[in-house]
Structure formats: C-alpha cells, structure tokens
C-alpha positions in Angstrom: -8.8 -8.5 50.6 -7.3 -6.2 52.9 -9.2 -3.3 54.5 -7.2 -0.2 54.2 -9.2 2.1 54.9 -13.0 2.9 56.8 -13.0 3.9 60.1 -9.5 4.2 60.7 -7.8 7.6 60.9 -5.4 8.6 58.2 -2.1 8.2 60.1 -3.4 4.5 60.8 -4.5 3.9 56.9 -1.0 4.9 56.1 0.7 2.2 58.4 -2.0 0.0 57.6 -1.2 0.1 53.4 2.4 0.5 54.2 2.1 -2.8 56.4 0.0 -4.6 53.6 3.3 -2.8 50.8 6.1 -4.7 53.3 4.1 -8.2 53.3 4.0 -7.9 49.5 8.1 -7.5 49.6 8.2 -10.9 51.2 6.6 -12.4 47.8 3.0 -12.1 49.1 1.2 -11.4 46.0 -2.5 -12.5 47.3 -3.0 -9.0 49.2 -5.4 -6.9 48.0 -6.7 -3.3 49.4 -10.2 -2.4 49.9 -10.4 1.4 49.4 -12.9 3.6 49.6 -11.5 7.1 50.0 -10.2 9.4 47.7 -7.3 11.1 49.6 -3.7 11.0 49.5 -3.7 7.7 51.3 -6.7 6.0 49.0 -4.3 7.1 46.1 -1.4 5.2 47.8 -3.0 2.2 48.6 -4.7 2.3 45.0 -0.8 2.3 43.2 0.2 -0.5 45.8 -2.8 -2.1 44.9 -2.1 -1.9 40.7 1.5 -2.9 41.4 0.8 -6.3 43.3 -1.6 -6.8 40.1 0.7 -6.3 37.6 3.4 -8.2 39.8 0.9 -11.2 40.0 0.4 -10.9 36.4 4.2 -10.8 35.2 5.0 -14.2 37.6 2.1 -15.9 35.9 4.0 -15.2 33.0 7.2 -16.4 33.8 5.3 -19.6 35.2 3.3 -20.5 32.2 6.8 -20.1 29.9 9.3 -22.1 32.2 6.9 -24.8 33.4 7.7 -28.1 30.9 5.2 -29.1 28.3 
C-alpha cells in the first residue's frame, strides 16, 4: 500500500497519486493508496484506487480462462 496522502500538502498528494496512476500504466497492478482525506485529491486517488481493483480483477479473469486444464 501506497501512502497518498497525510502530511503531505495537496500539490504533493496530487504528484504523489499521479506518480502511483503512471506505475500502474507499466502493468503494476499491486499499488494500492492509503487515503484518508476527503478532498478533490482523496477522490482522485480513491477512482485510481477502484480502477487498479477492477483491472486486477479483469486479468485474473483472463488468467483463470486461458491457463490449460
């Protein structure tokens, strides 16, 4: 888990979640945010958060039904 957030200021959450976002475009689906505030940035870094989920979720997926029985 990745902290996101805490006693970093808001411009440095921002690069922070949007340097965690460009790891995740190199097929790094093991991130996950901590995130404890409820601004505009938490909300960000929440929808990054739900995407790598559902990402890790649909390549499962694929795995499970092209892996030979």
């Amino acid at each position: 888990m990745q902290q996101a957030d805490g006693d970093l200021a808001p411009g440095e959450r921002t690069l922070r979640v949007f340097e965690i976002a460009s790891n995740t475009g190199d097929v790094d689906l093991t991130n996950k945010i901590q995130i404890t505030s409820r601004d505009e940035i938490g909300q960000l870094a929440r929808s990054f958060d739900h995407m790598i989920g559902r990402l890790r979720e649909a390549l499962a997926l694929v795995e499970r039904r092209t892996t030979p029985r």
